[in-house]
KEDREN-964414 format. One line per 8 residues: number of its first residue (from 1); for each residue x, y, z of N, C-alpha, C, O. Coordinates in pm, whole numbers, plus 50000, padded with zeros to 5 digits. Layout:
! KEDREN-964414
NUM) X:Y:Z:X:Y:Z:X:Y:Z:X:Y:Z; ... $
//
This chain:
! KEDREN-964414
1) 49032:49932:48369:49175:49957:48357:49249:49888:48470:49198:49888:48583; 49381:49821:48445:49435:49762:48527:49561:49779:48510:49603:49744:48400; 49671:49841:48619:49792:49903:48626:49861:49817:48673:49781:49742:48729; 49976:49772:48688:50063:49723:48739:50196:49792:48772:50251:49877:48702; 50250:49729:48920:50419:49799:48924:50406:49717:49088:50321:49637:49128; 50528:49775:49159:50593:49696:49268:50578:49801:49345:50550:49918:49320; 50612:49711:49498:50612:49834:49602:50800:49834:49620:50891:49756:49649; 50774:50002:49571:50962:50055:49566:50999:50014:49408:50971:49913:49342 $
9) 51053:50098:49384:51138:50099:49299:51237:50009:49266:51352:50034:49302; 51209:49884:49190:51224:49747:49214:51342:49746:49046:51357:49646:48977; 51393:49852:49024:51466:49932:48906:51493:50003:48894:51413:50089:48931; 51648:50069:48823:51593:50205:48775:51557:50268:48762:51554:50295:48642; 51494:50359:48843:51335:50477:48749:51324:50522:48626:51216:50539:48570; 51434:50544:48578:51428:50545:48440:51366:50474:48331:51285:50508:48245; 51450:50321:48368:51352:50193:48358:51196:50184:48369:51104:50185:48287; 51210:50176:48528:51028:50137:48607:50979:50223:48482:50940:50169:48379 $
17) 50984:50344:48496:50855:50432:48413:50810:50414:48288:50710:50471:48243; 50879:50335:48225:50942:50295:48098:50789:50121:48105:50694:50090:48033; 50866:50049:48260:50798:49944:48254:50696:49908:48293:50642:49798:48283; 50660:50012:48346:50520:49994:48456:50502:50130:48458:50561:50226:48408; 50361:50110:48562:50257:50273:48483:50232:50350:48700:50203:50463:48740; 50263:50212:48782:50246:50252:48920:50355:50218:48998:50445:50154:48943; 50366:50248:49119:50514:50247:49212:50447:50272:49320:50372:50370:49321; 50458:50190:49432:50397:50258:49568:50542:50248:49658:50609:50153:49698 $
25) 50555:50407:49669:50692:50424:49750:50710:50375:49843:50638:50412:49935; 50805:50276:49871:50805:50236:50022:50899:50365:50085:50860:50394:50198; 50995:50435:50046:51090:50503:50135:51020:50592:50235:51045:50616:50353; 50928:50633:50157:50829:50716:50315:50779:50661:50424:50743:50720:50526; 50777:50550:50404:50718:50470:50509:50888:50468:50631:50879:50518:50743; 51008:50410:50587:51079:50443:50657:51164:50550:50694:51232:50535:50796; 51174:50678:50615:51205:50774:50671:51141:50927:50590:51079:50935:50484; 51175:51012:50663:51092:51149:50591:51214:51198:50484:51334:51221:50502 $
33) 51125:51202:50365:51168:51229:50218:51180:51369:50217:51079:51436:50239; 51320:51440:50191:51338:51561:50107:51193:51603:50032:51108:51520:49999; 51182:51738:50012:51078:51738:49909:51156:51743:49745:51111:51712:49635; 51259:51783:49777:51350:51811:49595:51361:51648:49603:51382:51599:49492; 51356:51596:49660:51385:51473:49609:51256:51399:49544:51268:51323:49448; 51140:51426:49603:50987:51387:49589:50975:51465:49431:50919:51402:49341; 51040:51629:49397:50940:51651:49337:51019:51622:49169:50960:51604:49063; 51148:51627:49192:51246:51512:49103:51163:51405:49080:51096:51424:48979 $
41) 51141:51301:49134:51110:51216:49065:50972:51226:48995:50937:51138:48917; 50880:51352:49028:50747:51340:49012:50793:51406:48863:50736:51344:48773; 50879:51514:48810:50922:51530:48703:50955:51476:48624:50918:51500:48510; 51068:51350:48663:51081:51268:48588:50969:51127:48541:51002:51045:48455; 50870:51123:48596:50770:51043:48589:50661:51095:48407:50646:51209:48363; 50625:51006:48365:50542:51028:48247:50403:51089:48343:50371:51087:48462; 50336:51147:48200:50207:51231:48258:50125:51157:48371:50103:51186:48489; 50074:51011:48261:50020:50947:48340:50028:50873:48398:49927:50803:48395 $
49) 50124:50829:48483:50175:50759:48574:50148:50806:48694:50159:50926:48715; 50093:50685:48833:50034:50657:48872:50123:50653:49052:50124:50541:49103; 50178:50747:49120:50203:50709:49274:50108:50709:49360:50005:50776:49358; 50166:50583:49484:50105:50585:49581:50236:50566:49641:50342:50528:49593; 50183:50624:49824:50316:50656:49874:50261:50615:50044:50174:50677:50105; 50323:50518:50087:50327:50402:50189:50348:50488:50324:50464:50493:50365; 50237:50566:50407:50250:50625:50528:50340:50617:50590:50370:50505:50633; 50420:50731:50621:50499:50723:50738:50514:50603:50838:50405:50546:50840 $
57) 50622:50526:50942:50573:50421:51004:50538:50515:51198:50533:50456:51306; 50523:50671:51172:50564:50667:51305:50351:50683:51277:50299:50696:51387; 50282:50683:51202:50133:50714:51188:50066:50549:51237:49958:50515:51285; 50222:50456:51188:50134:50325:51234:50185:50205:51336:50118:50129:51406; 50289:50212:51322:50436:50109:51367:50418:50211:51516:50387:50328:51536; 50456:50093:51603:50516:50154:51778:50637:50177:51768:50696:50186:51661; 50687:50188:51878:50864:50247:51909:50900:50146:51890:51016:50153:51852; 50847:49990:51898:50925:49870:51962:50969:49776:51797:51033:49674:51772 $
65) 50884:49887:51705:50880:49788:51608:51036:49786:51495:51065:49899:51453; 51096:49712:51465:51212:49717:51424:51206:49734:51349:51288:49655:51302; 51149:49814:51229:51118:49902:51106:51201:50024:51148:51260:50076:51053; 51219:50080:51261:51277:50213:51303:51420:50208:51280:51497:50301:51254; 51445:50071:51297:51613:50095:51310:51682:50155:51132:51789:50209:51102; 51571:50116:51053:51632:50247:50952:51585:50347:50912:51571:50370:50792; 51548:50434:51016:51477:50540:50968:51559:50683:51036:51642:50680:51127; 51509:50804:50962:51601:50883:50988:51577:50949:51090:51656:51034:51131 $
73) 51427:50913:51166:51375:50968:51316:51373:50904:51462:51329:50789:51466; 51396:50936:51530:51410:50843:51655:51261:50874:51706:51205:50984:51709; 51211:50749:51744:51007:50753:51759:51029:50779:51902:51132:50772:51967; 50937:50804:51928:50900:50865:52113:50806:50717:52115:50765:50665:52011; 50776:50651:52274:50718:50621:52251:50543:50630:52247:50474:50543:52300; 50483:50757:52172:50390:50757:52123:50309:50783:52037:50203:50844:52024; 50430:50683:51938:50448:50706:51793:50355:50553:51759:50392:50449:51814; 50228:50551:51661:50189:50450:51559:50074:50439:51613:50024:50502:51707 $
81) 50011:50308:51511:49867:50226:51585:49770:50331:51565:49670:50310:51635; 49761:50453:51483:49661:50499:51445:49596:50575:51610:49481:50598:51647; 49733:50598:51678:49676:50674:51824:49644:50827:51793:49727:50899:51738; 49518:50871:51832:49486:51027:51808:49566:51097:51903:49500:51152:51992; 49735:51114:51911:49796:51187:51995:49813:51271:51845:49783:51257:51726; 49898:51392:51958:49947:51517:51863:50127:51455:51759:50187:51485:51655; 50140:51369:51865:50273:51286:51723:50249:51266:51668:50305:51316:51571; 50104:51139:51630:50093:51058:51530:50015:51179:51449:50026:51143:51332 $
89) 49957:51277:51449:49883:51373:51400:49999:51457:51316:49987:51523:51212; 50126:51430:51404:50214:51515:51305:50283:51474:51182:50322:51541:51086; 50288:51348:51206:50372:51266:51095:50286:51241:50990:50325:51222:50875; 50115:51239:51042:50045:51186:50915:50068:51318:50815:50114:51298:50702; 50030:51480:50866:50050:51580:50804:50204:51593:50733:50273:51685:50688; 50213:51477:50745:50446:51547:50714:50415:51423:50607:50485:51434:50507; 50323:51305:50606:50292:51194:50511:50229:51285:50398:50287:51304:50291; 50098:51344:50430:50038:51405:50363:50081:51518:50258:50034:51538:50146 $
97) 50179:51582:50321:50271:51695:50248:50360:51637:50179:50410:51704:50089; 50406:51499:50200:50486:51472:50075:50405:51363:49943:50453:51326:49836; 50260:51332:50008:50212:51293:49873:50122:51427:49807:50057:51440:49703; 50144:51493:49887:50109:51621:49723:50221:51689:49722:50216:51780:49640; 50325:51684:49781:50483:51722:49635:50485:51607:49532:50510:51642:49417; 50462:51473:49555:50503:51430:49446:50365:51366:49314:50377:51295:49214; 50224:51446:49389:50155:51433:49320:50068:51280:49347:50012:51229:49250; 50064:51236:49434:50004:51140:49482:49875:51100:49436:49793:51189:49417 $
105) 49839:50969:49414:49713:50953:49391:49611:50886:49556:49507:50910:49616; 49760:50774:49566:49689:50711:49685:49800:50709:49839:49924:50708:49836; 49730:50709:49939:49832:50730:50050:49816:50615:50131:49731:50636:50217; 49874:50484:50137:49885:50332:50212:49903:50315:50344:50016:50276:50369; 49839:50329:50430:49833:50270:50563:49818:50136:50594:49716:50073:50621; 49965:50094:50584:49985:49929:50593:49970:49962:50812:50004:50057:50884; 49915:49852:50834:49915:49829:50986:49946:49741:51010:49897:49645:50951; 50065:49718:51129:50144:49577:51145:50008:49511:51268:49902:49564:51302 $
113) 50091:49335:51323:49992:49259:51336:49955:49362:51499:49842:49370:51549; 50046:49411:51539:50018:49455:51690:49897:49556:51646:49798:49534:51716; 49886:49612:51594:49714:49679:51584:49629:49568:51567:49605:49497:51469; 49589:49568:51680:49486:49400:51720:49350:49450:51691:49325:49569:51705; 49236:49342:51638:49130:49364:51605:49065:49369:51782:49031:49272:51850; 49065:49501:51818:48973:49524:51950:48889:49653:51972:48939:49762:51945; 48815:49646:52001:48732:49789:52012:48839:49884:52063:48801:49997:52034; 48948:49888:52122:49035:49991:52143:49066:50044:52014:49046:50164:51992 $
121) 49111:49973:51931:49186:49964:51778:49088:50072:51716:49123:50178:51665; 48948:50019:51730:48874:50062:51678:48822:50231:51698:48785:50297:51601; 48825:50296:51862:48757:50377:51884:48920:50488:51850:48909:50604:51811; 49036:50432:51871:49180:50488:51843:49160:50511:51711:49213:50614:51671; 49069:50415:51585:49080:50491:51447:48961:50583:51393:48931:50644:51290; 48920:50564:51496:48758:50632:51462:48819:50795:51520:48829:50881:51433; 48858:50832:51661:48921:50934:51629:49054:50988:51549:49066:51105:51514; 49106:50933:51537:49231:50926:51362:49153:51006:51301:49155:51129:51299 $
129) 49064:50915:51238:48999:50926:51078:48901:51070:51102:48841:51125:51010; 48898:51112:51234:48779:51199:51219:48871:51349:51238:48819:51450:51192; 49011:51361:51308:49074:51464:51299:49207:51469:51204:49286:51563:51208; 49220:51372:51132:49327:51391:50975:49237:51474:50912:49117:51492:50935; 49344:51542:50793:49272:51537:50655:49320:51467:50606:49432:51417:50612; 49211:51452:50533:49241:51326:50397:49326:51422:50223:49347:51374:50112; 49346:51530:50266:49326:51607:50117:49243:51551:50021:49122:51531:50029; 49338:51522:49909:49263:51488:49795:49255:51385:49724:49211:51372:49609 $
137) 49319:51276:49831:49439:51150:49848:49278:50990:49869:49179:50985:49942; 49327:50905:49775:49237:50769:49850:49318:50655:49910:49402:50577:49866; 49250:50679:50046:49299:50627:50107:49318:50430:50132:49222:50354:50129; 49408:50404:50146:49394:50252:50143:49445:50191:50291:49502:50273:50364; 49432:50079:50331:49436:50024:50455:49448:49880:50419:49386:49803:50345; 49546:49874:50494:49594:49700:50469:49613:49643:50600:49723:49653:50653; 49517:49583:50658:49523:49528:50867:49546:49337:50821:49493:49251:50751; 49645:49353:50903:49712:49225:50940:49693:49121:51010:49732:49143:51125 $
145) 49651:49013:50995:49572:48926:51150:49424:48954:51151:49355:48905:51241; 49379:49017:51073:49225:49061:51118:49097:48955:51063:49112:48887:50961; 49031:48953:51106:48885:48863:51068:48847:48942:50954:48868:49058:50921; 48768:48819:50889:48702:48874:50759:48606:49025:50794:48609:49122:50719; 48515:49017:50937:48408:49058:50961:48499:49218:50990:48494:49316:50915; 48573:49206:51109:48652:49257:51121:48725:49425:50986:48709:49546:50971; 48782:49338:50941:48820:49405:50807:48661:49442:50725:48664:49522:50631; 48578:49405:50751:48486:49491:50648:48410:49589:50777:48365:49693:50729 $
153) 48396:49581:50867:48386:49689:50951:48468:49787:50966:48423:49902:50971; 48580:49767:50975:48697:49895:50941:48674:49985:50801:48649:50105:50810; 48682:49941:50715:48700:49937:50560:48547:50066:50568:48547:50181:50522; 48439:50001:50637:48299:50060:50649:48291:50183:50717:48250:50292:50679; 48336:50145:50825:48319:50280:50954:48412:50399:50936:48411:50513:50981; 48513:50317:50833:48657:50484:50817:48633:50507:50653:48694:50598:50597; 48543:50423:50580:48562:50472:50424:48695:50452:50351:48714:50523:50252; 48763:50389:50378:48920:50380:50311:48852:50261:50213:48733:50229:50215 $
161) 48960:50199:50125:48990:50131:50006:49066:49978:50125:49159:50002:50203; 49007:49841:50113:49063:49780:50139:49139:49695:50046:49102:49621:49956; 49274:49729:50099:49389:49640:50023:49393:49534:50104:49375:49509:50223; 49437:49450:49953:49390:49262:49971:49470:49198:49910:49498:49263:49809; 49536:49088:49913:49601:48977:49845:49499:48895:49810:49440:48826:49894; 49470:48896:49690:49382:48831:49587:49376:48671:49561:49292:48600:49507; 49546:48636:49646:49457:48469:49626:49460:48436:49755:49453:48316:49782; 49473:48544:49874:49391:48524:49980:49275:48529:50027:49236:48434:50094 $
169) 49165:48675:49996:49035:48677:49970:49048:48779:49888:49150:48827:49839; 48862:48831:49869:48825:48856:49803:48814:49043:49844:48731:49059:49934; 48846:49109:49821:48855:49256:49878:48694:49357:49865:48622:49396:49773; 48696:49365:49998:48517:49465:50006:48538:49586:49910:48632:49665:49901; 48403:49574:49831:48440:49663:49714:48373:49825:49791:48269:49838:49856; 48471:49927:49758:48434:50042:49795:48448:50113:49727:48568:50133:49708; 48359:50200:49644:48393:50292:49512:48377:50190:49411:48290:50104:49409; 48495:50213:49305:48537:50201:49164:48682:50139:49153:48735:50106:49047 $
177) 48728:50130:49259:48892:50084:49331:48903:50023:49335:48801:49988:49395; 49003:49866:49309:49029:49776:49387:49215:49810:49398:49270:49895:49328; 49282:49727:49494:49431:49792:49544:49440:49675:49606:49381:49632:49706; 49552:49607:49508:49583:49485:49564:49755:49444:49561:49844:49427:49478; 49741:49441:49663:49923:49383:49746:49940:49229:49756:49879:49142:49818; 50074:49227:49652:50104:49070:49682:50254:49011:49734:50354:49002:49664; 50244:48982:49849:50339:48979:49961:50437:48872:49905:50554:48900:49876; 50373:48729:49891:50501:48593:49797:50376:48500:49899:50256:48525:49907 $
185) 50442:48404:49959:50308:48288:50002:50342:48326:50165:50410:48407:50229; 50244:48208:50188:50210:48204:50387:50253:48072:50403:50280:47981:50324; 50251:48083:50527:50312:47976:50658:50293:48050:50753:50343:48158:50786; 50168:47942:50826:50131:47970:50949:50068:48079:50974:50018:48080:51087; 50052:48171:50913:49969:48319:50891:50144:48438:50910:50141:48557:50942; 50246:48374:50886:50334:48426:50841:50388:48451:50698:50418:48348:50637; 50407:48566:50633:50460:48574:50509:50581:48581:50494:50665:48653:50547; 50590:48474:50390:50740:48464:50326:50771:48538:50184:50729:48507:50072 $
193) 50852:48638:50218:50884:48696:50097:50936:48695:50000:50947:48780:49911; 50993:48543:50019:51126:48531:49946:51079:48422:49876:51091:48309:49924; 51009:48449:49731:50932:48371:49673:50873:48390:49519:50781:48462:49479; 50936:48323:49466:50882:48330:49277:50729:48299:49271:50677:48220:49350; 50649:48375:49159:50557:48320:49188:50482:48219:49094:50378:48286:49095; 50453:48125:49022:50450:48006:48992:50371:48081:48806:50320:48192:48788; 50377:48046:48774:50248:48032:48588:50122:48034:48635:50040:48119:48604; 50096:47915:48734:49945:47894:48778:49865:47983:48844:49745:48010:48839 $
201) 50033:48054:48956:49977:48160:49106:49941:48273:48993:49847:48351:49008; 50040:48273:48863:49963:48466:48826:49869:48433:48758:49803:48529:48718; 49820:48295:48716:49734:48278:48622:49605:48263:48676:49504:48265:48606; 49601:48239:48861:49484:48266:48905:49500:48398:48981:49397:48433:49039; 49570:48451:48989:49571:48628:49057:49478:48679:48920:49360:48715:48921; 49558:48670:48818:49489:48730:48626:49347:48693:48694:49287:48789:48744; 49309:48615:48700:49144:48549:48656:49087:48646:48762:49033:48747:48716; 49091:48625:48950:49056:48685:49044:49098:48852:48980:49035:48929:49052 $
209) 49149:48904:48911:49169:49044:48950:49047:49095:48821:48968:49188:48834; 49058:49019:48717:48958:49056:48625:48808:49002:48623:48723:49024:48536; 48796:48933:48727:48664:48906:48765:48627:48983:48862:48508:49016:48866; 48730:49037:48977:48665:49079:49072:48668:49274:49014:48633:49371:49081; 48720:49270:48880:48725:49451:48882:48632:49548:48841:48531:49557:48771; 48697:49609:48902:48571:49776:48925:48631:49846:48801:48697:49786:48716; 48601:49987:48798:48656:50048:48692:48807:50092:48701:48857:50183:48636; 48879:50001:48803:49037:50098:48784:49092:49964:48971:49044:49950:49083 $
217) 49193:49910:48904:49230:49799:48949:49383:49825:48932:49441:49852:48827; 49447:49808:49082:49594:49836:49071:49660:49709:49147:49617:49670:49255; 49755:49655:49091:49845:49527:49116:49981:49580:49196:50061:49649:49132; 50003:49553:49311:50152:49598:49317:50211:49473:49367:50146:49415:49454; 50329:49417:49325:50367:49313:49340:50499:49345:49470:50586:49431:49455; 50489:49255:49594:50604:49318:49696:50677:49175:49739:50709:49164:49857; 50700:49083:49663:50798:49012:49655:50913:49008:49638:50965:49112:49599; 51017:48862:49666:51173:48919:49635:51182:48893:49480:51296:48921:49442 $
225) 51113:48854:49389:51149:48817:49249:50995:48966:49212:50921:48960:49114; 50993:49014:49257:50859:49155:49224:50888:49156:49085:50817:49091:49009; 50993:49229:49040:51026:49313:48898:50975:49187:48822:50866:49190:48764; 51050:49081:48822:51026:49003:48732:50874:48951:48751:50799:48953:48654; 50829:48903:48878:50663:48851:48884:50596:48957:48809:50516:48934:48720; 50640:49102:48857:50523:49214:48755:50525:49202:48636:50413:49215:48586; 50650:49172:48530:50645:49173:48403:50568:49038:48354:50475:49035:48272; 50622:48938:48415:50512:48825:48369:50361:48841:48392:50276:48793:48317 $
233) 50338:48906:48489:50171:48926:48520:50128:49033:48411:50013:49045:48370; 50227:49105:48374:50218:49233:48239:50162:49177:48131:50065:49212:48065; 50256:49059:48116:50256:48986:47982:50131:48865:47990:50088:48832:47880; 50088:48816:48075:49993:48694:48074:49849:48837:48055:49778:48815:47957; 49822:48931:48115:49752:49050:48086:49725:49111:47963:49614:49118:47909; 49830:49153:47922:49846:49184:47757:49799:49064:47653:49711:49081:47569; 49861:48957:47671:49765:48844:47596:49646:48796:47627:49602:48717:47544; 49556:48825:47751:49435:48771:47758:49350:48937:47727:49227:48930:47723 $
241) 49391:49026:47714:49315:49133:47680:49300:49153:47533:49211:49222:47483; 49406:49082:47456:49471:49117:47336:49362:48956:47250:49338:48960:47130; 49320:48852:47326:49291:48768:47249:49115:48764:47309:49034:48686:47258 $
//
């Protein structure tokens, strides 16, 4: 099975639910969500439809990082980076409580590039991962700047789901999962977001996502043309399943 949708609500909701079957919320990531507002939309959502909901940024982002300037909390600074203080311990639980109001499947720990691949990084997520709960939530991890080797040692030592851009590599299979984020193209190991994505680019994402899948494969498209890249990747999908 293979789902598709955008990160955020890239429409209507009325619409999205209508057009796509997944949504990975970005608004949690920049500020803490009402729960009537979480559990609204989880009502208005069809049975089987599919959230994931983008960690808090004070669980990963520092004070310095300019993601804050729209958020509705002012960070201390010893807020992010997966530090086992009692802040970052609080926000993940305030993450956690709003992906089971709205019924969550998966909970996204995107990590910006300043979480550097160093044994600090490392022994900072090893205690994380060992005093969260996880509830009932799979977890995904998306590290920025990191080595191949790198990223499959993380992915290994914490058990999370590594999220991957598919015509960047190839994502370490863990479980039955694959969870794949597609940003628009690179320069320089910088992403540009602001980017259509070509007949050819979804026609080799299609090939890589159905060669590389497990039993349950999710697409979220986080480009500036998203809505529209998802429906074409919908539709090149629907006809190669259909013929």
């Amino acid at each position: 099975m293979i789902r598709v949708g955008t990160c955020g609500f890239c429409e209507a909701k009325k619409r999205y639910f209508l057009d796509f079957e997944i949504v990975e919320v970005q608004q949690t990531f920049y500020r803490l969500i009402d729960e009537k507002t979480l559990e609204k939309w989880k009502r208005e959502a069809p049975k089987d439809f599919t959230f994931s909901i983008k960690a808090f940024q004070g669980v990963t982002h520092p004070h310095t990082s300019p993601t804050w300037r729209r958020s509705n909390v002012r960070p201390s600074r010893d807020v992010g980076l997966l530090r086992p203080n009692s802040t970052v311990l609080h926000f993940w639980r305030l993450t956690l409580r709003e992906a089971e109001v709205l019924g969550a499947r998966f909970v996204l720990i995107q990590l910006p590039r300043s979480f550097k691949e160093t044994e600090e990084s490392f022994a900072n997520a090893g205690r994380f991962f060992s005093m969260i709960d996880r509830g009932d939530f799979e977890i995904g991890v998306e590290l920025r700047g990191w080595s191949e080797r790198g990223i499959k040692r993380f992915v290994r030592e914490f058990d999370v789901i590594d999220v991957a851009d598919p015509l960047v590599r190839i994502p370490l299979h863990r479980g039955n999962v694959n969870y794949y984020r597609l940003h628009g193209r690179y320069e320089n190991g910088r992403i540009i977001y602001n980017h259509s994505y070509t007949d050819e680019e979804l026609e080799k994402i299609l090939e890589r996502v159905l060669g590389w899948n497990r039993e349950e494969s999710f697409v979220l498209f986080n480009n500036s043309s998203m809505c529209n890249d998802a429906k074409r990747f919908k539709g090149l999908l629907k006809q190669r399943l259909a013929g």
